[in-house]
C-alpha positions in Angstrom: -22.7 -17.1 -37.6 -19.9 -15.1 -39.2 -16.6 -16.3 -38.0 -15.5 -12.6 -37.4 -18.6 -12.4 -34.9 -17.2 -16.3 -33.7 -13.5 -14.6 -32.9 -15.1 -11.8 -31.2 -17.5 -13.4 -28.9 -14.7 -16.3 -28.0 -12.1 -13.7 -27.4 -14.7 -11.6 -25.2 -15.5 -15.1 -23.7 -11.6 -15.5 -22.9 -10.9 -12.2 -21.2 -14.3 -12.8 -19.0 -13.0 -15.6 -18.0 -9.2 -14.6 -17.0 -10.7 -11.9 -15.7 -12.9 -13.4 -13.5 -10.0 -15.9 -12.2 -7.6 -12.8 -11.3 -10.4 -11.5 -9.2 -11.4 -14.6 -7.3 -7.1 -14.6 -6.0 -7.8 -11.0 -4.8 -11.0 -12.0 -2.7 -10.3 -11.4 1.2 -10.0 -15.2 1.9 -7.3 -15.2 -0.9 -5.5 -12.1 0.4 -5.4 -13.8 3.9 -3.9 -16.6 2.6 -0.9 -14.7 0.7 -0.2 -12.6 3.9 0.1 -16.0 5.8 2.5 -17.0 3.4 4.5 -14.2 3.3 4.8 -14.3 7.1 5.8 -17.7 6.7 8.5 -16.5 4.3 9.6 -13.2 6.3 10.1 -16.1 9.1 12.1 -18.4 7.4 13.9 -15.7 6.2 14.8 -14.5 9.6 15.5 -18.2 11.2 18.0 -19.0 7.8 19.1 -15.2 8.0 18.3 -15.3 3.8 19.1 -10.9 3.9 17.6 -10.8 0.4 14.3 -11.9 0.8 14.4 -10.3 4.6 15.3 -6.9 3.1 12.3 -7.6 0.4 9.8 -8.1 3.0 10.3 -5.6 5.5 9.5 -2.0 4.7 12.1 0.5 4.6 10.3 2.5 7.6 9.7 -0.8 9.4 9.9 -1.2 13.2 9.9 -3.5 15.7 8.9 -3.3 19.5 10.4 -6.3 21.1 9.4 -7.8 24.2 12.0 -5.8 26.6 10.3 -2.4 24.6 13.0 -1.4 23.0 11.9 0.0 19.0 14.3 -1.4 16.5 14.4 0.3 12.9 14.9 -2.3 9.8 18.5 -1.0 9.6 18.8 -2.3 13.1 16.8 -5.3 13.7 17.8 -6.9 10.0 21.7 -5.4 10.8 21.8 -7.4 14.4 20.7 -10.6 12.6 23.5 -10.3 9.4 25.7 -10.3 12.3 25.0 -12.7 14.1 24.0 -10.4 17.7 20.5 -12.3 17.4 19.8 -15.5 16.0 16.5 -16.9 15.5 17.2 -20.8 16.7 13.5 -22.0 15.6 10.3 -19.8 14.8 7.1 -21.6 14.2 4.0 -19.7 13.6 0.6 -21.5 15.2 -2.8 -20.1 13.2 -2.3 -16.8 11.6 -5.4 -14.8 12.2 -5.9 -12.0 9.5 -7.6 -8.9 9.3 -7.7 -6.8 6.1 -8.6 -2.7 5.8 -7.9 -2.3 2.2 -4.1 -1.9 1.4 -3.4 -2.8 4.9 -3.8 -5.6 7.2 -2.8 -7.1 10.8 -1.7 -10.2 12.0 -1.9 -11.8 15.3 -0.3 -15.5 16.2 0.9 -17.1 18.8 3.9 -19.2 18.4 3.9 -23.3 18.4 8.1 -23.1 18.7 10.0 -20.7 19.3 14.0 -20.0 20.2 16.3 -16.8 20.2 19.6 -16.4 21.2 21.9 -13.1 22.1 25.2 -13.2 20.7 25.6 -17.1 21.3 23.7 -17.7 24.2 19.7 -18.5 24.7 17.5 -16.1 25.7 14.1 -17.1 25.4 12.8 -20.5 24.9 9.2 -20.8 25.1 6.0 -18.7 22.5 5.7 -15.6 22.5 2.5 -13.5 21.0 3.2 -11.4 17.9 1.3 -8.7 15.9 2.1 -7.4 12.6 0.8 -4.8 10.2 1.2 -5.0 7.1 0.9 -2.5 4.2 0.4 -3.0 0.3 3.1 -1.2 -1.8 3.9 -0.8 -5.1 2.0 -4.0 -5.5 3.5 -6.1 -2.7 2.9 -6.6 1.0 5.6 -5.3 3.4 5.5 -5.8 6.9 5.8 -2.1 8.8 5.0 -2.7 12.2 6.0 -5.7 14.1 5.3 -6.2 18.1 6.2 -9.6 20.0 4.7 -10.3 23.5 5.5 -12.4 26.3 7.1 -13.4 29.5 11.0 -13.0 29.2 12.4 -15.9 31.2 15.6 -17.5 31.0 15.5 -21.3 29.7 
């Protein structure tokens, strides 16, 4: 066989193959797996208050609903945390379920451990029930609605 005809078929060969391994990470099981992750992250972001990789995660038209009802914008919700108003003590996701719809999806967990506190003091204790949706943008997955659930009780 002509080694022209040799490069050609093993280059062809090559790109198949790459090909073929970027598509199996864009499959729905792997796309569920990266948006557990990044909820992991977007957690640990919030609990260490890390403001750069918060700021990344959340959309700039995000909102929040909390459990008292009150709608928070990112300006807000990310602004009471840099200061301190609301600290996330501990925030443990339990199984992340995940539904995708294209360059969307939502999330839905309920909480093995979780601890907030108002401006120094504790005011839930106890798992709450959260539910996010997601969006794909410019090639990354923001958070854009977020809603947490739950009795509100004292500890």
């Amino acid at each position: 066989m002509d080694r022209t005809i040799q490069k050609s078929l093993l280059t062809l060969a090559f790109v198949f193959t790459l090909s073929s391994c970027a598509a199996s990470l864009r499959t729905p099981a792997g796309e569920a797996e990266r948006i557990r992750a990044i909820e992991r992250e977007r957690l640990r972001s919030l609990v260490e208050v890390d403001m750069t990789t918060a700021e990344r995660l959340h959309a700039d038209d995000f909102q929040l609903i909390n459990p008292a009802g009150a709608a928070l914008t990112k300006a807000e919700y990310l602004g009471s945390l840099k200061a301190r108003q609301l600290d996330y003590l501990a925030w443990e996701p339990g199984d992340i379920a995940v539904r995708l719809y294209g360059t969307a999806a939502v999330i839905r967990y309920h909480d093995v451990r979780f601890e907030v506190a108002r401006e120094g003091k504790v005011i839930h204790r106890g798992p709450m029930y959260h539910t996010n949706v997601y969006e794909m943008r410019n090639g990354h997955w923001q958070v854009v609605w977020s809603q947490a659930s739950g009795v509100i009780a004292p500890p």
